[in-house]
C-alpha positions in Angstrom: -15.6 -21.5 -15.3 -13.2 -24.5 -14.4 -14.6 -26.8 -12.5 -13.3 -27.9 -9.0 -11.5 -31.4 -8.7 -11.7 -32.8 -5.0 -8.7 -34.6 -4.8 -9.5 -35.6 -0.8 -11.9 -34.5 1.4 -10.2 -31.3 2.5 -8.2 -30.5 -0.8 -10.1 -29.6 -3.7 -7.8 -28.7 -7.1 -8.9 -26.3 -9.8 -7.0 -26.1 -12.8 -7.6 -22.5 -14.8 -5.3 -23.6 -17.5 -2.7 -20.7 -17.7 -1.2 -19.7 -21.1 2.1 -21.0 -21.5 3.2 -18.0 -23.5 6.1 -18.1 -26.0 8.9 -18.5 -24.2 11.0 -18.3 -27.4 9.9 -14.7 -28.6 10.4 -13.2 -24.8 13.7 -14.7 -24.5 14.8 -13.8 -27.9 13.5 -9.7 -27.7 15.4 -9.8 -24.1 18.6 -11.5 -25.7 18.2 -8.9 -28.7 17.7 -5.8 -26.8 20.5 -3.4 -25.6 21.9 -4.3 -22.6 20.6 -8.2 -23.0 18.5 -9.0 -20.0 16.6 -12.8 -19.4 13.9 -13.3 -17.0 14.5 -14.6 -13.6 11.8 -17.3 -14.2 13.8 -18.9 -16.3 16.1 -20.2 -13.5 13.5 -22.4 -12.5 14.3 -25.8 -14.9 14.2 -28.7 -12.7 18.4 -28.6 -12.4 17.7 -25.0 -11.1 15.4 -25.7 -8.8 17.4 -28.0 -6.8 20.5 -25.6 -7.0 18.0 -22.9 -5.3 17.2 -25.1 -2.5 20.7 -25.6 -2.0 21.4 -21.6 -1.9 18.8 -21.4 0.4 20.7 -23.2 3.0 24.5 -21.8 1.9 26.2 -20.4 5.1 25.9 -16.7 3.4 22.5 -16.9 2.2 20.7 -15.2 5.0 17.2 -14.5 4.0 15.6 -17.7 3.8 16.7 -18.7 7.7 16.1 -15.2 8.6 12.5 -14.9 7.2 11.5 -19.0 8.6 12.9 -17.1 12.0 11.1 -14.2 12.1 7.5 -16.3 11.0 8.3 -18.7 13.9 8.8 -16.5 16.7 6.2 -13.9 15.7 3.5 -16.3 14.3 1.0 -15.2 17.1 1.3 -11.9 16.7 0.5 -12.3 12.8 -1.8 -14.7 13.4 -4.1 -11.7 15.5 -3.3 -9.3 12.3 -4.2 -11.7 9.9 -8.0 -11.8 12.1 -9.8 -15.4 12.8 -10.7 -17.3 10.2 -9.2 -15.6 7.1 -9.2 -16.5 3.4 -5.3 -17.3 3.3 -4.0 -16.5 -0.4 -0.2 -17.4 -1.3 0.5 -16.8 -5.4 3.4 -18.8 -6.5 3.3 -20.9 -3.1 5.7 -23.9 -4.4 6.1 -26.5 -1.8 4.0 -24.7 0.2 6.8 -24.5 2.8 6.8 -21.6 4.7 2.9 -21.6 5.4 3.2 -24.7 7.5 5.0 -22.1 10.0 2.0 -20.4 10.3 -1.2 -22.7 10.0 -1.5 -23.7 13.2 -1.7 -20.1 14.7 -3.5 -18.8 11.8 -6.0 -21.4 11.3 -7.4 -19.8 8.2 -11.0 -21.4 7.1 -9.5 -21.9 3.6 -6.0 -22.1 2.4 -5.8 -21.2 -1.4 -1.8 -21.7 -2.9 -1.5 -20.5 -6.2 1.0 -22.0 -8.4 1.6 -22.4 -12.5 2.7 -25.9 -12.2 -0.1 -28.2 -12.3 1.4 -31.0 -11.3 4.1 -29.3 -8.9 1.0 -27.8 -7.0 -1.1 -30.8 -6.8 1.4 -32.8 -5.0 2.0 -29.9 -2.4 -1.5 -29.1 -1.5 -2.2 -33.2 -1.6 0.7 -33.4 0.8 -0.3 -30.1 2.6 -4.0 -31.7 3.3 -2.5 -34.9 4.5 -0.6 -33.4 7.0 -3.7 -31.0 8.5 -6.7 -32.7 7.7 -8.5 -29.5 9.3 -7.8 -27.6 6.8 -9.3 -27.0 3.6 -7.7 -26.1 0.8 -8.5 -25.1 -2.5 -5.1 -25.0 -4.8 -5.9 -23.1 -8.0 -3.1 -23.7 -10.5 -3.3 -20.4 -12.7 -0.8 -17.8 -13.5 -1.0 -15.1 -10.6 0.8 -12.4 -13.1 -1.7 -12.6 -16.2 -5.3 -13.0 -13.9 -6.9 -13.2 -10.6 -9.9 -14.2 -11.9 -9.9 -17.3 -9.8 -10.3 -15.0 -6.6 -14.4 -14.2 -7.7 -15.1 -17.6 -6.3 -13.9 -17.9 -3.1 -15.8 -17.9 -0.1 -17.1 -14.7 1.7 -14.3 -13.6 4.3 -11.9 -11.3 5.2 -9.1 -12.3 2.7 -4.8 -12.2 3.3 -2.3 -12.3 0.8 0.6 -13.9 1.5 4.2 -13.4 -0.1 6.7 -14.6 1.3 10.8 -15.1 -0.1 11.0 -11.0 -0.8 10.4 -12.1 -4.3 8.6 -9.1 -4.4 12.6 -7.7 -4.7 12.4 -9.6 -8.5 9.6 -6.8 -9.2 11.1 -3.1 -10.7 9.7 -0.9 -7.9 6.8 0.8 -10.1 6.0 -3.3 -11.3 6.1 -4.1 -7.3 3.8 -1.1 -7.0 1.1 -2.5 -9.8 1.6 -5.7 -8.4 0.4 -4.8 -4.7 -2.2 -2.7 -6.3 -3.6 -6.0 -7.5 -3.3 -7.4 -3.7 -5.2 -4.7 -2.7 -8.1 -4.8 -5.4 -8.0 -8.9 -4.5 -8.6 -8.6 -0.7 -11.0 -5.8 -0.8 -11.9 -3.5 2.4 -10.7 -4.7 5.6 -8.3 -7.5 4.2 -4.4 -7.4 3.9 -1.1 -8.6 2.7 2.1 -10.3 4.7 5.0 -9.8 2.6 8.4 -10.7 3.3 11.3 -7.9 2.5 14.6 -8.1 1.9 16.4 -5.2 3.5 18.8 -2.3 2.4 22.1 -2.9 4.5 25.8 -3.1 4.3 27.1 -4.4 0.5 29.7 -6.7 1.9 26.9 -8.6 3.3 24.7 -8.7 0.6 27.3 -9.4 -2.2 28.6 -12.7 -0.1 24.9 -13.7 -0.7 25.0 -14.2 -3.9 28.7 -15.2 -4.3 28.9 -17.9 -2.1 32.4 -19.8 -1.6 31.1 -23.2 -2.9 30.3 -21.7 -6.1 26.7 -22.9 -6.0 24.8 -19.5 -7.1 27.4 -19.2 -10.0 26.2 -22.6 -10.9 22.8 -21.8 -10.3 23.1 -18.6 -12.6 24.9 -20.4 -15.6 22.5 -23.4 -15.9 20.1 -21.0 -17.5 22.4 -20.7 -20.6 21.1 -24.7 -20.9 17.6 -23.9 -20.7 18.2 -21.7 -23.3 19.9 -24.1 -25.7 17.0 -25.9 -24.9 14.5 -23.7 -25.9 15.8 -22.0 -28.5 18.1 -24.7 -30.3 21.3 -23.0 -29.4 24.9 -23.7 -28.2 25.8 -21.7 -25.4 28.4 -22.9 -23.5 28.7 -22.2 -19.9 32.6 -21.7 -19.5 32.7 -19.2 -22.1 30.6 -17.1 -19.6 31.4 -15.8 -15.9 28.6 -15.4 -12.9 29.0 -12.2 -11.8 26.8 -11.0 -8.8 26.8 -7.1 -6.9 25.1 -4.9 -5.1 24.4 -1.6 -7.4 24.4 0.9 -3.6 22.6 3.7 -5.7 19.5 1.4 -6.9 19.9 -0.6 -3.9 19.3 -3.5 -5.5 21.6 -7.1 -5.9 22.3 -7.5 -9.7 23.0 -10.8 -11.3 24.9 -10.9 -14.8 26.4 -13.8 -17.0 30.1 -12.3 -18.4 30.7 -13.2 -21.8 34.5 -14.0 -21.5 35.3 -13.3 -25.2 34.1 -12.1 -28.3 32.1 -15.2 -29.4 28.9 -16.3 -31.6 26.1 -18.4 -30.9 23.7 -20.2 -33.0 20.5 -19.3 -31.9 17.0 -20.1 -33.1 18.9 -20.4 -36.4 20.4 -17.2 -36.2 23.9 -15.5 -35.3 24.0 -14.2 -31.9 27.1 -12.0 -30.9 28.6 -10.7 -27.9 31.5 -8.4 -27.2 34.2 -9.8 -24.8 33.2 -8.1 -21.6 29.3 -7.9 -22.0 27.1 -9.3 -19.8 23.5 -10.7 -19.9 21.2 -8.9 -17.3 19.4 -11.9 -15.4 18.2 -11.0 -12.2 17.3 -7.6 -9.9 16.8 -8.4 -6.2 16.1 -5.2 -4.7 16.5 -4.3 -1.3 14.3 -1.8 0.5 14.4 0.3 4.2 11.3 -0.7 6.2 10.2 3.4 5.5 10.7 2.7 1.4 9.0 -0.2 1.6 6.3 1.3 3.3 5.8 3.8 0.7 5.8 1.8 -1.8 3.0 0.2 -0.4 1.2 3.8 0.5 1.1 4.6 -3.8 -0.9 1.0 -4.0 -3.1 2.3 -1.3 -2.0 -0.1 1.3 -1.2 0.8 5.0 1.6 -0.5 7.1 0.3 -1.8 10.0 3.4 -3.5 11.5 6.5 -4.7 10.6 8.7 -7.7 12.1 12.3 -7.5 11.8 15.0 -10.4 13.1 17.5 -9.1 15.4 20.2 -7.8 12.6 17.9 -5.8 10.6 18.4 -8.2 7.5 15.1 -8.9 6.5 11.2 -7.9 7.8 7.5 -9.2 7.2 4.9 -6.8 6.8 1.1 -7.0 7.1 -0.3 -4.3 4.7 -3.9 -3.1 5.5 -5.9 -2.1 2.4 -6.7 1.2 2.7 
């Protein structure tokens, strides 16, 4: 058992040590396999984080405004879902941004973000605690995906989970269905989940998303070719691929690709990689679900939908899950 740092009176660190994994051997079997696919997480260098911050306030990129919207102007009636005093969960909570929208009404007895960036997190939650020094907090760098281990010692309480971004769209639906299984073994009898969902709707809409006029996703999408040089001592270069962005209708989900523009080979991790003029490297799914699809997918990981909140358009929802 790790044990607790307080870093201020109300903000107490715990540091579980996640794995770091071998990046090299999952990005090699994904860049081997047939079609060639890379982890999403792999966008995140500190080049892509900033280009995702600036997506998230492109003109076309609706969900991030549309989810903040929908927190603020239905924070109360969360708030009396979510129950007095809860034990307020948020795996991979990064800045800890959108909570802030929701403290105040919540006013959860503990606030526990969960990050895999030790340093990343410790700065939020320090920040976090400065700004509500009623709160306590207990930021537990570990990685959410491998163990929830951490979870045996929190307090007694009825205990939230909450997910915001609809980066539970990055899951393949029976992954997003082991994943909320997890939620629901976490928070026990009587507790819940608010996740934010990205919804099915018109393609026109969705593809501008994720091909926005300045360019910036396309940027966004070809940076990870760099992070793979990096790790795997290769030479990819960027302008010999194209970002190419859609929305498959019959998956209903947004799928991100890197074009390779011609036949070409690249040197990596001492060997020859090749790729056909025309084939593509698989890096993203976002998929998009109907408040009804979404609700069954929660119903096979024996959580009930207990309300939904949808913005005005029907472009995204938050849903409180009850375990069942």
């Amino acid at each position: 058992m790790n044990q607790a740092l307080f870093l201020r009176d109300n903000v107490s660190f715990q540091d579980e040590h996640p794995a770091a994994g071998d990046s090299r051997d999952e990005l090699l079997a994904g860049l081997r396999a047939e079609p060639k696919t890379i982890d999403p997480k792999y966008f995140y260098d500190a080049l892509g984080s900033r280009l995702f911050a600036r997506i998230t306030r492109l003109p076309e990129y609706y969900p991030t405004r549309t989810e903040v919207g929908i927190l603020h102007r239905h924070r109360q009636q969360i708030a009396a879902h979510c129950g007095v005093s809860c034990v307020f969960i948020e795996p991979g909570s990064g800045n800890c941004e959108k909570v802030r929208l929701l403290l105040d009404a919540v006013r959860p007895s503990l606030y526990v973000p969960v990050d895999i960036s030790s340093e990343f997190l410790r700065a939020a939650a320090l920040q976090l605690g400065g700004e509500y020094p009623w709160l306590a907090i207990a930021a537990v760098c570990a990685d959410f995906n491998a163990s929830w281990d951490f979870t045996r010692r929190l307090p007694l309480g009825k205990r939230v989970v909450f997910y915001p971004g609809s980066t539970i769209g990055n899951l393949e639906p029976a992954d997003a269905v082991r994943f909320l299984a997890r939620v629901k073994e976490v928070v026990g009898a009587g507790g819940g989940a608010l996740i934010g969902v990205d919804l099915h709707k018109d393609s026109a809409c969705l593809t501008a998303a994720y091909n926005d006029a300045q360019g910036v996703t396309a940027r966004f999408n070809l940076n990870v070719l760099l992070r793979l040089n990096r790790i795997l001592e290769a030479d990819f270069e960027p302008a010999q691929f194209r970002h190419r962005a859609f929305y498959n209708t019959d998956r209903q989900r947004i799928e991100m690709h890197l074009v390779s523009q011609c036949e070409q080979s690249v040197g990596c991790n001492g060997s020859r990689l090749r790729l056909r003029q025309g084939e593509s490297i698989h890096t993203e799914n976002s998929y998009k679900y109907t408040v009804q699809g979404f609700a069954a997918l929660a119903a096979a990981a024996g959580l009930a939908l207990e309300r939904s909140w949808l913005d005005d358009e029907a472009l995204f929802s938050v849903h409180y899950l009850r375990a069942t």
